[in-house]
C-alpha positions in Angstrom: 23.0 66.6 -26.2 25.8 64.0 -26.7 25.6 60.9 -25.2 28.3 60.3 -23.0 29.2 56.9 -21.4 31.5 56.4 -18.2 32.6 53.5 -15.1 30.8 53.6 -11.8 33.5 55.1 -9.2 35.9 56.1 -12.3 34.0 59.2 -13.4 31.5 61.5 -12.1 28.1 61.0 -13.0 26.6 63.5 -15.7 23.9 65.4 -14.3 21.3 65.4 -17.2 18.7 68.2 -17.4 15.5 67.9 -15.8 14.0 67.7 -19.4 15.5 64.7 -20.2 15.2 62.8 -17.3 13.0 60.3 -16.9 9.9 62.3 -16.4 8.3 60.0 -18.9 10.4 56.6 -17.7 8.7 53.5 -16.1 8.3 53.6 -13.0 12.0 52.9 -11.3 13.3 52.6 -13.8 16.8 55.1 -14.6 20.2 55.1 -16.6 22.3 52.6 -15.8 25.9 54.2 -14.5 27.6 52.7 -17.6 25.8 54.9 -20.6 23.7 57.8 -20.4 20.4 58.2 -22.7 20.2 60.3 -25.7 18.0 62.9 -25.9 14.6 62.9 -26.4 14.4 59.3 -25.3 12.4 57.7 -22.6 13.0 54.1 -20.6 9.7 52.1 -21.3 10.6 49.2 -19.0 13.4 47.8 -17.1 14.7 44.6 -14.9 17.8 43.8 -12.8 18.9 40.3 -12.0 21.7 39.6 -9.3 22.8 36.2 -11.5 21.3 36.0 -14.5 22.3 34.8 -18.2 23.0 37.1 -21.3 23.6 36.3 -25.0 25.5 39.1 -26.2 26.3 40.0 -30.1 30.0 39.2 -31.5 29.6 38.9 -35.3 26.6 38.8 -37.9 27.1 38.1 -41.7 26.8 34.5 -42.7 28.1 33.4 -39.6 25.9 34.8 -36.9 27.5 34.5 -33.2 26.9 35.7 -29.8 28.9 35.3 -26.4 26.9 33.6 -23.1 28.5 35.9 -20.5 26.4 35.2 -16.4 26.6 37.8 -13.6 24.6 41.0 -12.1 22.4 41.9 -15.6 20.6 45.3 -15.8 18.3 45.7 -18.9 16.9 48.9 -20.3 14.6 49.5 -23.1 14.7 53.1 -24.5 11.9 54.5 -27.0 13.3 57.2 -28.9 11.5 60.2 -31.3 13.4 61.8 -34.2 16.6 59.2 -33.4 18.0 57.0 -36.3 19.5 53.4 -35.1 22.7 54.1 -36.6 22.8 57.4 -34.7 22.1 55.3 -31.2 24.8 53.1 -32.5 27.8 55.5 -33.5 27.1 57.4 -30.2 27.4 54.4 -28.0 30.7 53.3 -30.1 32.3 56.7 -29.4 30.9 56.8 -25.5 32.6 53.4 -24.4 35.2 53.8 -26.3 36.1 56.8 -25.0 36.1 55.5 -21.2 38.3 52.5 -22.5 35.8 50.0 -23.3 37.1 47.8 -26.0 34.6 47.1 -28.8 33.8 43.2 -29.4 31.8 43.9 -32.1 29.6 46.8 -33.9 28.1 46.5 -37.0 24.3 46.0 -38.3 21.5 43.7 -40.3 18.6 46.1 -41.0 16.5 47.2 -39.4 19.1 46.6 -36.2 22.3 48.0 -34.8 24.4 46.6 -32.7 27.1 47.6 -30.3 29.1 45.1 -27.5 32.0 45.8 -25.6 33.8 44.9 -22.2 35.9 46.2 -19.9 37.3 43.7 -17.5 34.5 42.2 -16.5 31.7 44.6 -17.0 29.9 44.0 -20.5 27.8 46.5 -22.2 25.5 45.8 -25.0 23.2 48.3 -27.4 20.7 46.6 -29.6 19.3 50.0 -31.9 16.3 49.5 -34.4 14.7 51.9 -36.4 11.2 52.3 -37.7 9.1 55.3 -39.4 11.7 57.8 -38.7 11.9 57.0 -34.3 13.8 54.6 -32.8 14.2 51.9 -30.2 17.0 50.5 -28.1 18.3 48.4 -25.5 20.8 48.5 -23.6 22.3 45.0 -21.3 24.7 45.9 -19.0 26.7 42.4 -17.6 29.3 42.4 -14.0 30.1 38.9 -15.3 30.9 36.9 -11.4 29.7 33.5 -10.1 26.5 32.9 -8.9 26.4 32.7 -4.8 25.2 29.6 -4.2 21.9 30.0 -1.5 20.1 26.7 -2.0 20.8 23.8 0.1 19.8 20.4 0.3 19.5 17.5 2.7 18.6 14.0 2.3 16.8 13.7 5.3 14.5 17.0 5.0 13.7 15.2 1.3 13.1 11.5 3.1 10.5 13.4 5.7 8.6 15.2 2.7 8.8 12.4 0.6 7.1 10.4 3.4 4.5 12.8 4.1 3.6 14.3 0.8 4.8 11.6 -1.6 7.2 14.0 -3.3 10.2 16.9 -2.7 12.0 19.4 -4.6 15.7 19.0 -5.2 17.6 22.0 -6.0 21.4 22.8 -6.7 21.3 19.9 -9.4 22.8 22.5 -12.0 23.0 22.0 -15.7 24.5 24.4 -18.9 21.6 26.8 -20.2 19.5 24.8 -23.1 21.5 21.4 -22.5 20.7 18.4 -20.3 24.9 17.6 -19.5 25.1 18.2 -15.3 27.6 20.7 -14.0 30.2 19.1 -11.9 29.2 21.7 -8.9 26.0 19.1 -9.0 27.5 16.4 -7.2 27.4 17.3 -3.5 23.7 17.6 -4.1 23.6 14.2 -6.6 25.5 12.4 -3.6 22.4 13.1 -1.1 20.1 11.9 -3.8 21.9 9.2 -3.9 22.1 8.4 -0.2 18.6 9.0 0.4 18.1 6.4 -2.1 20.7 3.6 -0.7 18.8 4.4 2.9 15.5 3.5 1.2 16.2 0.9 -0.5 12.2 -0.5 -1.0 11.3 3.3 -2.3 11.0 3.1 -6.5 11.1 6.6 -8.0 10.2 8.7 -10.3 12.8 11.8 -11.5 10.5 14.7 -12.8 12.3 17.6 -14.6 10.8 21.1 -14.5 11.6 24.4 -16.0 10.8 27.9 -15.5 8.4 29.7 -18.3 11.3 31.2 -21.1 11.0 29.6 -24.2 7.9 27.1 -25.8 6.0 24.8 -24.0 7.7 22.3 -26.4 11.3 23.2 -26.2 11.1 22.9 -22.3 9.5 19.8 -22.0 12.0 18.2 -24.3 14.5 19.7 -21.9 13.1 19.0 -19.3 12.9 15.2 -19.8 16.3 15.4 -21.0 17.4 16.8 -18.0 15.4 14.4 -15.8 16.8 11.4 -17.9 20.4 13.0 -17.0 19.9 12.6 -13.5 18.4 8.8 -13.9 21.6 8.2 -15.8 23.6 9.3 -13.0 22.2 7.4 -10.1 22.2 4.3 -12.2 26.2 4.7 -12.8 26.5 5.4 -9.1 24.8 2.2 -8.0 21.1 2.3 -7.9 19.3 -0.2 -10.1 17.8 1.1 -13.1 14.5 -0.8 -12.8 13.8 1.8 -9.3 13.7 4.2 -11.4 11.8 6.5 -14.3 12.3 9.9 -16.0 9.4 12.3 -16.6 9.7 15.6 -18.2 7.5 18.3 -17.2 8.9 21.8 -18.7 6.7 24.5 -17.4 3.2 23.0 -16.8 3.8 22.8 -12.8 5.1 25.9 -11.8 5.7 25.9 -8.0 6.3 30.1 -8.1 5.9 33.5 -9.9 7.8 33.2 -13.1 7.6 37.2 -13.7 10.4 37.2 -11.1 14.2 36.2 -11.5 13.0 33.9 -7.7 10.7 32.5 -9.0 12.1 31.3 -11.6 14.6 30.0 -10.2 12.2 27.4 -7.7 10.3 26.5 -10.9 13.6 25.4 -12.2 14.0 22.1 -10.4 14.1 18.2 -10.3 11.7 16.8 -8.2 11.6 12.8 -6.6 8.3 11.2 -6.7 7.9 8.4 -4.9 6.2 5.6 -7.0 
C-alpha cells in the first residue's frame, strides 16, 4: 500500500483497510489527517497539545539546525515490521510533496531519516530509524498560531493569599523556551507585581522560579533561578529597592500539578512571591 499524504478539508480522506488500521494502535490514538501510515505499521503512543513547542529538523552535516515553530502539535509514534527508514522517508517526501507541501529539509545521519516540510502554516515532520531489519517513526504535525492567553492575574487576589498563606502564584510572566530574557507580553502582569509591591511597602520578598519536569533536575534549576533573578531585575529598574528583595530558583522540585499533562505543566511553570 502506498502511503499517501493529503490537507484536512482539501482532499478526501483515504479509507484504509480494516487490516491496517489501528487494530494494534494505542488506545485513541489514529492518523493524523496530514499523512497516512504505511503498511504493516502500528501507532505505539500518541499526544496532542492545543499550544505547545516543536524543534523541527532543517539541516544536519557539520552544521546541525532545527526551526522552533509553537501552535496546535500532534505527535505520533509508529513501530513498523519489514520497513527500512529510508523507505518511511522517500514515501513521506513523495506524499507531501505531492499535496504541495514544500520540503524544508530531507536527508539523513544513520541510523535516522528525516523529512520536514510546511504548507502555510501547517508543519509536518518524519523522524525514521531503522534497526534489525523493522523500523520506527514519528511523525509532528505543527498549526503554527498564538497561544490564547487564559491565565489572569490580580494584585489584590495575590495580596489576600499572600496574607493568608504567606505566598501566591504569578502566572502570565512569559519568557523564550530555555532563556531567562521576559517576553514583552509580560508586562501587564509585571505591572500588578509591581503595584502590589508599591501598596505594601513594609512586605520584603522573595521571587521563586519554578519549572515544569522536561529536561534535568540541573538544567531547570539553573533556569529557573535565572528566570527568578529576571524578574528581581525588573522590579528593581521599575522602582522597588533591591534590598526587598531575593531570587531563588527552584526548577522542578515543587511541582504544584500533574506534569504528564500539557495543564499541568503549564501551572508548574510559574514564579511564585514569598513573603519574607
Amino acid at each position: 500500500m502506498k502511503f499517501y499524504a493529503l490537507l484536512l478539508g482539501i482532499l478526501p480522506l483515504v479509507i484504509l483497510p480494516l487490516a491496517v488500521v489501528a487494530q494494534d494502535d494505542a488506545e485513541g490514538c489514529k492518523d493524523t489527517p496530514m499523512l497516512t501510515r504505511l503498511s504493516g505499521c502500528a501507532i505505539a503512543y500518541c499526544s496532542k497539545s492545543d499550544f505547545d513547542a516543536a524543534e523541527l529538523q532543517t539541516s544536519l552535516n557539520k552544521d546541525p539546525r532545527t526551526k522552533h515553530v509553537e501552535g496546535k502539535i500532534e505527535k505520533l509514534h509508529y513501530t513498523c515490521t519489514g520497513k527500512s527508514a529510508l523507505q518511511v522517508r522517500r514515501n513521506a517526501e513523495q506524499a507531501l510533496r505531492g499535496v504541495g507541501y514544500a520540503l524544508d529539509f530531507t536527508g539523513y545521519d544513520l541510523p535516522l531519516h528525516y523529512v520536514t516540510a510546511h504548507k502555510g502554516p501547517q508543519w509536518v515532520a518524519v523522524v525514521a530509524s531503522e534497526m534489525s531489519g523493522d523500523s520506527t517513526y514519528d511523525v509532528t504535525t505543527v498549526l503554527t498560531e498564538a497561544m490564547q492567553q487564559e491565565m489572569t492575574s490580580d494584585a489584590t487576589a495575590w495580596a489576600n493569599e499572600i496574607s493568608q498563606t504567606g505566598h501566591a502564584a504569578i502566572y502570565g510572566i512569559e519568557f523564550d523556551t530555555g532563556k531567562a530574557n521576559i517576553k514583552p507580553e509580560s508586562e501587564k502582569v509585571l505591572s500588578e507585581v509591581l503595584g502590589l509591591l508599591q501598596a505594601q511597602p513594609t512586605w520584603d520578598m522573595k521571587i521563586e522560579g519554578h519549572t515544569d519536569s522536561v529536561g534535568t533536575k540541573a538544567s531547570n534549576q539553573a533556569l529557573s533561578q535565572r528566570r527568578a533573578e529576571s524578574v528581581v531585575a525588573w522590579l528593581v529598574k521599575n522602582g522597588i529597592p533591591q534590598a526587598r528583595l531575593t531570587s531563588a530558583g527552584l526548577g522542578d522540585t515543587k511541582p504544584v500539578a500533574d506534569n504528564t499533562t500539557d495543564d499541568g505543566r503549564a501551572r508548574n511553570r510559574r514564579v511564585e512571591l514569598v513573603k519574607q
